[in-house]
N, C-alpha and C positions, 0 to 999 in steps of 0.2 A: 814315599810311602807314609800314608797316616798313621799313627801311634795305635796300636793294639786295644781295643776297648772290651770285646767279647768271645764271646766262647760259644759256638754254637753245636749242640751234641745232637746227632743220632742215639738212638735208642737200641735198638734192636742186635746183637751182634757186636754192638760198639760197646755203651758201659755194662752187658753182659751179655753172655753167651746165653740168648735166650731160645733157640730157634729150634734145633736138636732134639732138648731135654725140658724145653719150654713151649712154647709154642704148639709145636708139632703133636706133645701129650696131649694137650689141652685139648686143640682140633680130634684126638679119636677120642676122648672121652664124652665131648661132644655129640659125634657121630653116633658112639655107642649109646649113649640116653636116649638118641633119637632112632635107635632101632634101625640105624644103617647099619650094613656088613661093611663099611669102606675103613678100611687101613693106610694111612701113610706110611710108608716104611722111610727110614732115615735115605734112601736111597731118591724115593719117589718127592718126599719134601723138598731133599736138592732143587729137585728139578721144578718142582712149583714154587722155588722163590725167585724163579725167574718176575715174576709178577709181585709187586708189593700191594698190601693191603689186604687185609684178611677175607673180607667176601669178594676180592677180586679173583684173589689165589681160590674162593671155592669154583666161581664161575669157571675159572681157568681148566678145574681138575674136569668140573662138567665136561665143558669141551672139547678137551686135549686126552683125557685118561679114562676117562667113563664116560660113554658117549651110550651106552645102550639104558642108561639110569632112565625110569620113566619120571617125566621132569614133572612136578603139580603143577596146579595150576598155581599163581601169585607165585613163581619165581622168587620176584624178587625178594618178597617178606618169607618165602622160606628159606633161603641165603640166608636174610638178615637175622632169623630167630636160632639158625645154625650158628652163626658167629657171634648171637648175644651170649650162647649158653657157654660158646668157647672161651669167651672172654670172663664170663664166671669161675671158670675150670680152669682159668690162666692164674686170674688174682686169688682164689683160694689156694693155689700153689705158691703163689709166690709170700702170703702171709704166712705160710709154713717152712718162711724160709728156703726152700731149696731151691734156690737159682740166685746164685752170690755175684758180685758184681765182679769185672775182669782185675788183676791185678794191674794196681795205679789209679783204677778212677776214682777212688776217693780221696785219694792224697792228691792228686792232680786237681780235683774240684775243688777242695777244702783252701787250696793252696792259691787257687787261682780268687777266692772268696775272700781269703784275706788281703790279697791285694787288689783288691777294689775292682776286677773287673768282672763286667757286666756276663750272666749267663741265661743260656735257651737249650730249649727242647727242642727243635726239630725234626719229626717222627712220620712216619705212616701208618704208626700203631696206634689203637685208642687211647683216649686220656687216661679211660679207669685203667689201662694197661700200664701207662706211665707213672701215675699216680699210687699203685700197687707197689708197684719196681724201686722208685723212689724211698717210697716210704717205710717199706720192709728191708730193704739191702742198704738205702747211704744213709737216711737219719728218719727219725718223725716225723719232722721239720720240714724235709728236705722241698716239698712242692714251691715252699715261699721264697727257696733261697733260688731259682729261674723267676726271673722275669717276664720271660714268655713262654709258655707252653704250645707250641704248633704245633697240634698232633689229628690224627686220625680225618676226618673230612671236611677240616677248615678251610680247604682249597680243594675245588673239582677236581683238578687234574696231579695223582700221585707222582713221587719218583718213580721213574729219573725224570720227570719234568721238574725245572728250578721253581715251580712255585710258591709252594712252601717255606722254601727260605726267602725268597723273595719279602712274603706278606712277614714271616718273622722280624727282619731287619725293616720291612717299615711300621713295623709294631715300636720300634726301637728304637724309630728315628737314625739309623745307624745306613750306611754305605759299605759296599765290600770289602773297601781297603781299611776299613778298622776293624774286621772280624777275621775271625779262623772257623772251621767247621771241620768236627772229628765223625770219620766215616766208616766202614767196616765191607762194604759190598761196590763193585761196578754200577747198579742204579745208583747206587748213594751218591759214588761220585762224578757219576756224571750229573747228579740234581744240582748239587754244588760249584761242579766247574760252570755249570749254566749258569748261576748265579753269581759267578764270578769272584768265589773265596776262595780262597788259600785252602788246602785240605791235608788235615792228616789220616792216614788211612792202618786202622788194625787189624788185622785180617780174624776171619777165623776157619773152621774146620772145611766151612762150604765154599768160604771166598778166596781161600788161599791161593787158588790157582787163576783167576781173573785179573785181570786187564786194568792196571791202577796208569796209565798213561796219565802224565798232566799232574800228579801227587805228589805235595812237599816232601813226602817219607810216608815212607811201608814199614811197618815193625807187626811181629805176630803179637806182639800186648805191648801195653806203656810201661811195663817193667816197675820193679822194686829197688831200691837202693841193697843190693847184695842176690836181687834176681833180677839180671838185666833183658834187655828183650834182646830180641834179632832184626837188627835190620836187613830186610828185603829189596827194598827201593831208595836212592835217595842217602842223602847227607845228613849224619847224628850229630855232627859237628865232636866227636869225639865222646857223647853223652852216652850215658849205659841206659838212660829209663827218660821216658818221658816228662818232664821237671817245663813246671811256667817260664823258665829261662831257656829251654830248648824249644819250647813252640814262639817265644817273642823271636827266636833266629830266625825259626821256619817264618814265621808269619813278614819277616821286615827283606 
C-alpha cells in the first residue's frame, strides 16, 4: 500500500451538518422570494437528497413531488436563478455563523496540516457554498489551506458517479492508494468506492440508516478527546475519535 499523502473531504453532511438546518432553509427562503408556495418539510428534503446537486434536486422535486407546477418557459434558467438565490440565502446564513462544523473536523484538519499531508474538497455543492463554510466555521484562511477545491459543476456527471474525485486526484497528480476520502451519505460512497479510495463514512440524521457496504469505518461523528463517537461499522482499532493516526490504520 502506498504511504498516506491526502485527505479528500466531502462537504455537505461530512465537515457539517448542513442539509436539515442549512440547506433545506435556504431552498424555502428561496422559493419564498420567488413567490412559490413550495415547502420542503425536513421530511420531504430526505427524500430529495436522493439526488445530489442543487438544481438537480429542484428538477427532481419538479418531477417526482410537484408535477401539476406550470413549468415557464426557460426551464432551465429558472432552476438556475432558483438556486442562484438559494445559494445567497445558504452563505448569508452561514456568515452569521449558524451552521458549525461537526465535532472533530477541525482538530482532524488542523492536525492532518501540520503533518504535511496534502488536502481537497470534493463536493457537489457550489464553490461560493464551500467557500462560505470554510471560511465562517474553520478559519479565514481556510480556502488556501485545500489544494483543490472540486466543487459544484466541474465534472458533468455528479455523485455517486466517481468523477469528481477522479479529476481531484489528477489535479494532484495523486492515485487512489495514496488518499483516503471522508463521506457522510450512500451517493458519497459509492462516488468514492468508484474511485477507488479507502473511505471513512459519518453519518448523520438523514444517512444513518443507509447502506455503507465497502466503508473503512462508520462512526455517527469523529469525536472529541473526552466525547467519543460511536462506532457503527468497522474497526476503531481501540480509538475513541477520529485522530490522523486512526485514519493512516484505516487508510494502510
Amino acid at each position: 500500500m502506498a504511504e498516506l499523502a491526502a485527505l479528500l473531504f466531502d462537504v455537505d453532511g461530512t465537515l457539517a451538518d448542513t442539509e436539515r438546518d442549512g440547506h433545506r432553509v435556504a431552498f424555502n427562503r428561496a422559493f419564498a422570494e420567488a413567490n412559490l408556495d413550495w415547502d420542503w418539510s425536513e421530511d420531504l428534503y430526505g427524500k430529495l437528497l436522493a439526488v445530489t446537486g442543487g438544481k438537480e434536486r429542484i428538477r427532481y422535486y419538479l418531477d417526482n413531488f410537484n408535477m401539476e407546477f406550470q413549468r415557464p418557459e426557460g426551464l432551465d434558467d429558472f432552476i438556475a436563478g432558483l438556486h442562484a438565490a438559494k445559494t445567497r440565502q445558504y452563505t448569508e446564513m452561514l456568515s452569521q455563523g449558524i451552521i458549525p462544523l461537526r465535532p472533530g473536523v477541525k482538530r482532524l484538519i488542523e492536525e492532518a496540516r501540520s503533518a504535511g499531508l496534502r488536502l481537497a474538497v470534493v463536493t457537489t455543492t457550489t464553490p461560493a457554498n464551500v467557500q462560505a463554510l470554510l471560511e465562517h466555521a474553520l478559519h479565514p484562511e481556510a480556502m488556501s489551506w485545500f489544494e483543490v477545491i472540486a466543487a459544484g459543476d466541474i465534472v458533468p456527471a455528479k455523485k455517486p458517479a466517481p468523477d469528481i474525485y477522479v479529476w481531484a486526484m489528477e489535479q494532484m497528480n495523486l492515485s487512489p492508494e495514496q488518499c483516503i476520502a471522508f463521506e457522510d451519505s450512500h451517493n458519497g460512497i459509492r462516488s468514492s468506492l468508484g474511485a477507488d479510495l479507502t473511505t471513512i463514512i459519518s453519518v448523520n440524521g438523514y444517512t444513518r440508516d443507509e447502506n455503507f457496504d465497502g466503508a473503512a469505518l462508520v462512526v455517527d461523528h469523529w469525536g472529541e478527546p473526552g466525547s467519543p463517537f460511536t462506532v457503527l461499522q468497522g474497526n476503531a482499532h481501540d480509538a475513541n475519535c477520529l485522530d490522523l493516526a486512526l485514519v493512516k490504520k484505516l487508510h494502510g
